[in-house]
N, C-alpha and C positions, 0 to 999 in steps of 0.2 A: 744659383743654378739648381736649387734643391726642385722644383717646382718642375724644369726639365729631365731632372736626375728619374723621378718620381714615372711622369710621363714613358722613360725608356722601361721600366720596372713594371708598368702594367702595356707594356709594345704598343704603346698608342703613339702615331704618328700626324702631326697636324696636318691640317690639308692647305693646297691653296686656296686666297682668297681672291674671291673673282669681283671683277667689279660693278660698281651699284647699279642698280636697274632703274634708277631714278635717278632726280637731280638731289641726291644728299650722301652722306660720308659714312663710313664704316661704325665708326667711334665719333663722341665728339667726348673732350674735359672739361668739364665744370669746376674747377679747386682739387680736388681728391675724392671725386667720383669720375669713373669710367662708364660714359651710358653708349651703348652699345646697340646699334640699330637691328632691326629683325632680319634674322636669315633661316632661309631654309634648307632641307639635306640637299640640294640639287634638283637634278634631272629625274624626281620620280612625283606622278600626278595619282591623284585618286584620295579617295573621301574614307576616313577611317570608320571602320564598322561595315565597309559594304566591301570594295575595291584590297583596302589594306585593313591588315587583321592586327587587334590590339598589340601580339609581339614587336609586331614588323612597324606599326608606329613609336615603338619604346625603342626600337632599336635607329629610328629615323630621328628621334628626339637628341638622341644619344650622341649621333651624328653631326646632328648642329651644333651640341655642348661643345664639341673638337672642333666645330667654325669658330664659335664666339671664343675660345680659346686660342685659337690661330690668330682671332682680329687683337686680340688683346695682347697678344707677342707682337704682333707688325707693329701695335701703336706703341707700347713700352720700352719695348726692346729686350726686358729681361720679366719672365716672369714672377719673379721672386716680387717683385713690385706689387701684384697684386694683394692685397692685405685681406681682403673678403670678397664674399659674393654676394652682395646687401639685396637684390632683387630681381626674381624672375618672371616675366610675364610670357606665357606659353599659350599659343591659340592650335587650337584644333579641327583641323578640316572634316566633319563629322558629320555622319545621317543625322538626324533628329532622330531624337529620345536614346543617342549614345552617351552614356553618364559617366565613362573610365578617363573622363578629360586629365584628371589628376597623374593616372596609372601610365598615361599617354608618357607627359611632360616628366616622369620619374626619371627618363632615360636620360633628361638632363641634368636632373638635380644629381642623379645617382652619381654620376661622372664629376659633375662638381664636388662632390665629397670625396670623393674616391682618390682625386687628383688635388685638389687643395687643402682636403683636410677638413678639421673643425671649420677652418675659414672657408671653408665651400658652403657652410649652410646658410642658406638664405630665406625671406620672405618670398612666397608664389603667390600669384595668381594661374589660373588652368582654367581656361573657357574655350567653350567650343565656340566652332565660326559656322556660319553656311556655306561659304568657300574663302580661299586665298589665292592670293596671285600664282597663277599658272597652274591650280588646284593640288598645289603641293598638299601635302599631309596634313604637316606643323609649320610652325613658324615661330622664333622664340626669340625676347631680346631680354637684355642685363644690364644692371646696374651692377659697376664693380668698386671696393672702396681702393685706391690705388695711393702710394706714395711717390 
């Protein structure tokens, strides 16, 4: 429970998880990786750099890190399980020639840190898109190492 203990220390409360918008699964386990399909912050559309201003997509980044953190308790059941965050892949709904892709998707790593620790750090990738489904922002999915 350190991993929830942690959670209530910095007032972050998971959200629900809603369900998939296609024909596929929140998580799937492979042996002792957790891969974890992309989600985004919700109900907010628009293209970073024009519509949403760099804060407000670090903060929408940030947002899903507490998704993929929620999917990762409903599939576990205890977060303590998780042992790392081996992989992030973070896409961005972006004008052309917006280049803060990285700065975007920090709002997830940042929280990954912050709540798991050294075991938060992980490998990124950060690329921009020309859009995403329902022209959300971001959209970001993980690879987690789990026991």
């Amino acid at each position: 429970m350190l991993v929830e203990k942690r959670l209530q220390e910095l007032k972050l409360t998971l959200p629900p998880i809603g369900a998939p918008m296609g024909n596929y699964v929140p998580a799937k386990r492979a042996g002792n990786l957790l891969f974890l399909s992309g989600r985004g912050p919700g109900p907010v559309a628009g293209k970073v750099g024009d519509t949403i201003a760099l804060e407000q997509a670090y903060q929408h980044a940030r947002a899903v890190g507490l998704q993929l953190i929620a999917v990762m308790k409903q599939e576990l059941g205890d977060l303590d399980r998780v042992k790392g965050i081996v992989k992030v892949l973070g896409m961005v709904n972006a004008v052309p020639g917006f280049a803060d892709h990285p700065k975007v998707i920090n709002g997830c790593s940042d929280l990954f840190v912050e709540v798991f620790g050294e075991a938060g750090r992980h490998a990124r990738s950060a690329v921009g898109m020309s859009s995403l489904p329902s022209q959300i922002p971001v959209e970001i999915e993980a690879i987690a190492l789990v026991e």
